[in-house]
KENUVEX-859995 format. One record per residue (C-alpha): residue number from 1; x, y, z; residue in one letter. Coordinates in steps of 0.05 Angstrom, whole numbers. Each point is the difference from the previous one (the first is absolute). Example, Ala and Ser with C-alpha at 12.3 -4.5 7.8 and 13.67 -1.06 7.14 Angstrom:
# residues 2
- k, xx, yy, zz, r
- 1, 246, -90, 156, A
- 2, 27, 69, -13, S
END
This chain:
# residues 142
- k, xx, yy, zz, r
- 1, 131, 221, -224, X
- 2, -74, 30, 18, X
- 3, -50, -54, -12, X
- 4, -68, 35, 6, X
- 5, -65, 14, -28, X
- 6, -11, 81, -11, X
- 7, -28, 33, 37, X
- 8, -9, 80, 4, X
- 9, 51, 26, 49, X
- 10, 35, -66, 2, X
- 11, 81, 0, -29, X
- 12, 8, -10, -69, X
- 13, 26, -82, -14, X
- 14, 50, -4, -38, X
- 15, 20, -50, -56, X
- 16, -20, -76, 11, X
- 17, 50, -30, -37, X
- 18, 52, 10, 50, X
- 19, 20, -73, 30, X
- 20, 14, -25, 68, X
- 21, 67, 33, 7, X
- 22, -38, 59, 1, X
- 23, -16, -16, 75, X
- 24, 62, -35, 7, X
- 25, -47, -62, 29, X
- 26, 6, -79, -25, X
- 27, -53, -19, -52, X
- 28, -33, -46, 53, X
- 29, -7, 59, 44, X
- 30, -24, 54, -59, X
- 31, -56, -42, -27, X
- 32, -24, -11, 70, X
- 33, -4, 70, 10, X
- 34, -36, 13, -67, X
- 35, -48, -58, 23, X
- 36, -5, 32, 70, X
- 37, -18, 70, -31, X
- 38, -63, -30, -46, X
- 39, -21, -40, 61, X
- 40, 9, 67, 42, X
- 41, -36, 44, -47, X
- 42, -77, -8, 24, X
- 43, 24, 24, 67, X
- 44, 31, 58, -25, X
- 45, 65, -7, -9, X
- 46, 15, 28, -76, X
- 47, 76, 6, -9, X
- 48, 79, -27, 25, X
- 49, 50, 46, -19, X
- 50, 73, -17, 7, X
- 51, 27, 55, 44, X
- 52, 71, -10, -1, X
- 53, 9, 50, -65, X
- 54, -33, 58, 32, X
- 55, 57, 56, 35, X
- 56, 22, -22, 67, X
- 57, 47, 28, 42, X
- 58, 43, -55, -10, X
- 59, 19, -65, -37, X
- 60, -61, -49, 14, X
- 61, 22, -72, -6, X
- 62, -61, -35, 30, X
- 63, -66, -16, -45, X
- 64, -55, 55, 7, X
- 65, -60, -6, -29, X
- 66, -60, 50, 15, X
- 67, -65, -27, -3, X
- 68, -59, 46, -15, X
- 69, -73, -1, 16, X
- 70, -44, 30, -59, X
- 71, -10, 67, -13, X
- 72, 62, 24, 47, X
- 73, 72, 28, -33, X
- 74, 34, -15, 74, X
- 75, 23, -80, 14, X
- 76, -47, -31, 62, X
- 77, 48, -52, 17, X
- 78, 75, -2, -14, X
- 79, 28, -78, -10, X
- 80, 73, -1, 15, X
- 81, 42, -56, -30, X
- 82, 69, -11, 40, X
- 83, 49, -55, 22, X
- 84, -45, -56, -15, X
- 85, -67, 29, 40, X
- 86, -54, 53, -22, X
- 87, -33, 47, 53, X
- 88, -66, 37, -17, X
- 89, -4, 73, 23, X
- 90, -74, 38, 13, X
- 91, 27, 73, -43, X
- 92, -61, 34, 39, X
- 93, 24, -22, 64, X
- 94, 72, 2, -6, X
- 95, -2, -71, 35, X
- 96, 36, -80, -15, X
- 97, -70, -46, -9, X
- 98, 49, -61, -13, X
- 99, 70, -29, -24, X
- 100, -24, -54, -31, X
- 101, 61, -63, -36, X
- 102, -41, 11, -67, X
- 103, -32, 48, -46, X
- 104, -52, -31, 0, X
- 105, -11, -9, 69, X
- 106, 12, 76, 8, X
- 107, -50, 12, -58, X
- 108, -51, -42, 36, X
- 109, -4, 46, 64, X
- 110, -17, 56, -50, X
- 111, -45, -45, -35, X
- 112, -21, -68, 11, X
- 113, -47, -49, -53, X
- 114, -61, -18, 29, X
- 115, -4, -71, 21, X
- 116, -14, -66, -31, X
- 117, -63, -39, 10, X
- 118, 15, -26, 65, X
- 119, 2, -78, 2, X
- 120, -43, -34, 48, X
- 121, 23, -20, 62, X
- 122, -27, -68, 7, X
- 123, -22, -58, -57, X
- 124, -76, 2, -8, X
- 125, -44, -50, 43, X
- 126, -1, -39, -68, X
- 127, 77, 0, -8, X
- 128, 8, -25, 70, X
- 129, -39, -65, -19, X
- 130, 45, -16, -60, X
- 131, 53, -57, 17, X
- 132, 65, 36, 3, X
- 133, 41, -63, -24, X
- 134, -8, -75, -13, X
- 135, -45, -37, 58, X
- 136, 48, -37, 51, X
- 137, -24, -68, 17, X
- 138, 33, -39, 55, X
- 139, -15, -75, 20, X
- 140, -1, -27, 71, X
- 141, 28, -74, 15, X
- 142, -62, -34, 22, X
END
């Protein structure tokens, strides 16, 4: 399944009605990569293709999924599914980034969401004056 916007050059998506057994991934992992691809589309990243239905030389039993950057017909990153772990491979370089236990995880080397609004450190000057609990109060024998 391509999952792309067009673009001129760019390889022609097919069909969207095709489900997730058309990457052969769970349905945990195929709406995370949906999610991943709209969060991934500002920095250029248009398209995931499932891979494993083009001609190869042989049987391919792993998950491969192609994942495009806009305007270009050739995968920039392959992202290998095998035997529990998913490895992320540069197609320009001809080089392993990462073997990561998750798609996700492998996903985020390619692409990661920018981060949340970090939380401060320390409580405010004001917070630190608030009683944290109920006042102890001891007596001394006199």
């Amino acid at each position: 399944m391509l999952t792309q916007n067009s673009a001129p050059g760019a390889a022609t998506p097919p069909s969207d009605s095709a489900g997730a057994a058309s990457f052969g991934l769970s349905v945990e992992d195929r709406r995370h990569l949906l999610a991943w691809l709209e969060e991934a589309r500002p920095s250029g990243i248009d398209a995931t293709e499932d891979l494993r239905l083009r001609p190869w030389p042989m049987p391919v039993t792993a998950q491969v999924i192609g994942v495009y950057r806009s305007g270009l017909t050739m995968a920039t990153w392959l992202v290998v599914g095998q035997n529990g772990l998913w490895t992320v491979v540069s197609v320009a370089e001809g080089t392993v980034l990462a073997t990561r236990p998750t798609l996700a995880a492998a996903l985020a080397v390619i692409h990661s969401p920018p981060a949340a609004t970090p939380v401060a450190e320390s409580p405010s000057d004001a917070e630190e004056r608030l009683p944290q609990s109920k006042p102890v109060v001891t007596t001394t024998p006199v």
